[in-house]
N, C-alpha and C positions, 0 to 999 in steps of 0.2 A: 369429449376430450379437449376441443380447440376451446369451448367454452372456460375448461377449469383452467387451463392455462390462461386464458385472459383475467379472469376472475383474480388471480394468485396476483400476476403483472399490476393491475388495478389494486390490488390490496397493498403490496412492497409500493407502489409509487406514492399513495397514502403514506403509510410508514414514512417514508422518507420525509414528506410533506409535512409532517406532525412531530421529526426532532429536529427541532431548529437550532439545538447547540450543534450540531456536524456541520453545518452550513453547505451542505451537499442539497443540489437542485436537481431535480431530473422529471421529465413533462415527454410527453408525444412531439416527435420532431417534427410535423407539421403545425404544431396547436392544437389541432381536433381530437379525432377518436384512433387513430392508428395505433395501437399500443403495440405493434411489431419493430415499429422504428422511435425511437427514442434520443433527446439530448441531454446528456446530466452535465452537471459542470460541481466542481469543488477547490477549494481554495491550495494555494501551495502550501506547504506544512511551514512551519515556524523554524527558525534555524538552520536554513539552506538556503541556496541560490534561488529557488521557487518562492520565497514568503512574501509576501502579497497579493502575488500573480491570481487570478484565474483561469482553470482550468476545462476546458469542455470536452466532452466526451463525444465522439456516434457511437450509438448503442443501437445492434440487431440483434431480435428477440426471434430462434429459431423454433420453429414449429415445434420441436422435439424439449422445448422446454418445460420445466427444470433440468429434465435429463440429461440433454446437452448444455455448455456453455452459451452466454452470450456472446454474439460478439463487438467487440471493442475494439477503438483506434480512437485517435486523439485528436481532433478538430486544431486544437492550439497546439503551434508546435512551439516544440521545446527541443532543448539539448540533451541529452540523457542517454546513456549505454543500451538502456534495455527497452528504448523508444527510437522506433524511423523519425529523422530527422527530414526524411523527404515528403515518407507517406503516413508518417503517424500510428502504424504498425506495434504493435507490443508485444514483447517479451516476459511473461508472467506465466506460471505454473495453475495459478489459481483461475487462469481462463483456459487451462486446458487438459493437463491430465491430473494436475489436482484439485479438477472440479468435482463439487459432490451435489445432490440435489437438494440437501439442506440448506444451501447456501443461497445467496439474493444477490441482487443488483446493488445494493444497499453496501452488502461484505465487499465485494467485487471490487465497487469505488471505495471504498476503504482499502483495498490491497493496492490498487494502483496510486492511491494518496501516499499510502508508505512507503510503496515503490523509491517514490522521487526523494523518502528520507534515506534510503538503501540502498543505492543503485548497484547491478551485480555486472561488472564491467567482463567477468569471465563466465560469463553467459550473455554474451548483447545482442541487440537485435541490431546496433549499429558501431558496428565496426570499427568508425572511423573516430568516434565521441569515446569509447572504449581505451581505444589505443591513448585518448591525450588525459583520460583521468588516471591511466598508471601510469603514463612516463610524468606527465605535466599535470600533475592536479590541480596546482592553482590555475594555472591558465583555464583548465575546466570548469573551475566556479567561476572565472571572470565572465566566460563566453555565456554559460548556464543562465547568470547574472544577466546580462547583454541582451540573450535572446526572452527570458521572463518580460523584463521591462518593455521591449518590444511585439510581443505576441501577448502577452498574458495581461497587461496594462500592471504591471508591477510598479512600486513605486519606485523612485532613484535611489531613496533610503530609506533602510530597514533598519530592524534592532542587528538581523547577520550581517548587514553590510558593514553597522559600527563594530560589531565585537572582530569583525574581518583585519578593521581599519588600524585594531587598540592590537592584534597580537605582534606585531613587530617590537612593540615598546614596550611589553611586559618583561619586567627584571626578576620577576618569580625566578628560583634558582633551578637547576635544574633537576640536581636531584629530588627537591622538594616536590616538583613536577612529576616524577617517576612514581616516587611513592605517593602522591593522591590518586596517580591512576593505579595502581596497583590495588588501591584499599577499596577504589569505584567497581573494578573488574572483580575482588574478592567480595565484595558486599553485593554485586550483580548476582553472583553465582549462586552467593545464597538465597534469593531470591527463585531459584531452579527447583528448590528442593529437592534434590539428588538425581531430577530427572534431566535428559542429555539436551544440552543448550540448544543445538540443532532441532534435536523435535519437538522444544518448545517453540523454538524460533518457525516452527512453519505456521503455526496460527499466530504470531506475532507478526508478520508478514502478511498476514491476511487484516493486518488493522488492530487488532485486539493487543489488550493491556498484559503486558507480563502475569501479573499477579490472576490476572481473572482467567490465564489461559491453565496455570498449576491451581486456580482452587479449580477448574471444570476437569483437568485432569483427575484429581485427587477423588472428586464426585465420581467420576468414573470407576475409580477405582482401578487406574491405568497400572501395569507393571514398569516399573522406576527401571527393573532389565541393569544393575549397576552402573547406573550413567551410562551405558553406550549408550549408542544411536540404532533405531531399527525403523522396518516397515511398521505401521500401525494398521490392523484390518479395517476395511473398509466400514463396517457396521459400529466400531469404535470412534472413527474419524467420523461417524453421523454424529451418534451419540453425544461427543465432543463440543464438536458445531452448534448441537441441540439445545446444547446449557449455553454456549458464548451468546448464542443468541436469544435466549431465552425463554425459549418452546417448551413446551411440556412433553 
C-alpha cells in the first residue's frame, strides 16, 4: 500500500515537472528521497496584488494518501483572507471536505493559485485581512501589494500596478461602464450553459477553465437540475475530475 502511494506521489511530481507552461515547481523538501514532505512554489496570477510574486508551499503527504488530503501552508507569507498571515494556515474546501481522491498535488496548487485570484473574505482563515478587504479594499491591495514585493520578491511594477495607477483618470462615462459589465456578466452566463454558476464555480475554483469545466460536465452527462444549485454525488464529482484531468 505505502509503496503505491509513493509510486502515485513520484508519478504527479513528474507530471508536474513535464508542464512547464503552469510554472508550478514542487520537489522533496529536503532534496533527496523523502516524498512525504514536500516544497512547491508557483507564481502569483496575473491581475492582482500577487503578480510577479513567488510563491512556496510546505506540503505533507499523509499516509492515507490519496484518500485523505494533503496538507498545505504557505512558507511565503502573504496578505489574503483565507491565508494566516502569522502561520500560513489555509482556508480552502479543496484541502478538506471537498477533497476527492481523483485529485493531485498538481489540482491542489492550482486551487490555491486561484485562491489568491478569489479571495472569499466571508469564509477567512484570517480575520483581520477579512475585515480591511470589505470595509477598505483598496487599502487591501496596497498592503497585499506591499507584502508580495516583500515576501514573494515581486517586482515594484506590474502591468496591475499600472492598470491600478490609470483607474482614477479614466473618463469612460459611467453609464457606458454599467452597460459593458452588464453585457461581460450576460455573455459570462452564457458561457454556463444553463447549468448553476455556483456549481460550475467549484471546479473553476479548483483552477480549471470555465469552458472545459461545462464541456466535462456535459460529457457527464450532468442534470442542468433548472439552474439551481445542488449537492453533486460523489461518484459524479470523480467522474468530473476524471475528464478535467484527463484520465481515462
Amino acid at each position: 500500500m505505502a509503496s503505491n502511494r509513493l509510486r502515485r506521489i513520484a508519478k504527479e511530481l513528474a507530471d508536474i515537472q513535464s508542464d512547464v507552461d503552469s510554472k508550478i515547481l514542487a520537489e522533496a523538501a529536503d532534496g533527496g528521497s523523502d516524498l512525504s514532505h514536500l516544497h512547491a512554489s508557483f507564481p502569483g496570477p496575473p491581475d492582482t496584488p500577487y503578480e510577479g510574486g513567488t510563491f512556496v508551499v510546505d506540503i505533507k503527504i499523509p499516509q492515507e494518501y490519496p484518500f485523505r488530503p494533503p496538507q498545505m501552508s504557505f512558507k511565503t507569507k502573504l496578505w489574503h483572507p483565507n491565508v494566516s498571515s502569522q502561520t500560513g494556515a489555509i482556508c480552502l474546501d479543496t484541502l478538506g471536505t471537498a477533497w476527492s481522491p481523483v485529485l493531485t498535488i498538481k489540482s491542489a496548487l492550482l486551487s490555491l493559485q486561484s485562491l489568491l485570484s478569489t479571495p472569499e473574505p466571508k469564509d477567512p482563515q484570517d480575520a483581520e485581512v477579512a475585515s480591511m478587504l470589505m470595509k477598505n479594499p483598496e487599502q487591501f491591495q496596497r498592503v497585499a501589494r506591499e507584502w508580495a514585493i516583500k515576501h514573494a520578491n515581486a517586482p515594484k511594477s506590474t502591468n496591475w500596478e499600472n492598470t491600478i495607477a490609470q483607474q482614477p483618470t479614466k473618463s469612460k462615462p459611467k453609464s457606458q461602464k454599467i452597460l459593458s459589465r452588464e453585457e461581460e456578466l450576460r455573455q459570462q452566463m452564457l458561457r454556463y450553459q444553463g447549468y448553476n454558476k455556483d456549481l460550475i464555480d467549484r471546479f473553476v475554483n479548483m483552477g480549471f477553465d470555465i469552458d472545459r469545466v461545462v464541456e466535462a460536465f456535459n460529457y457527464v452527462n450532468i442534470d442542468r437540475n433548472n439552474g439551481e444549485d445542488y449537492e453533486l454525488e460523489e461518484a459524479y464529482m470523480g467522474d468530473i475530475t476524471a475528464r478535467l484531468l484527463g484520465e481515462p
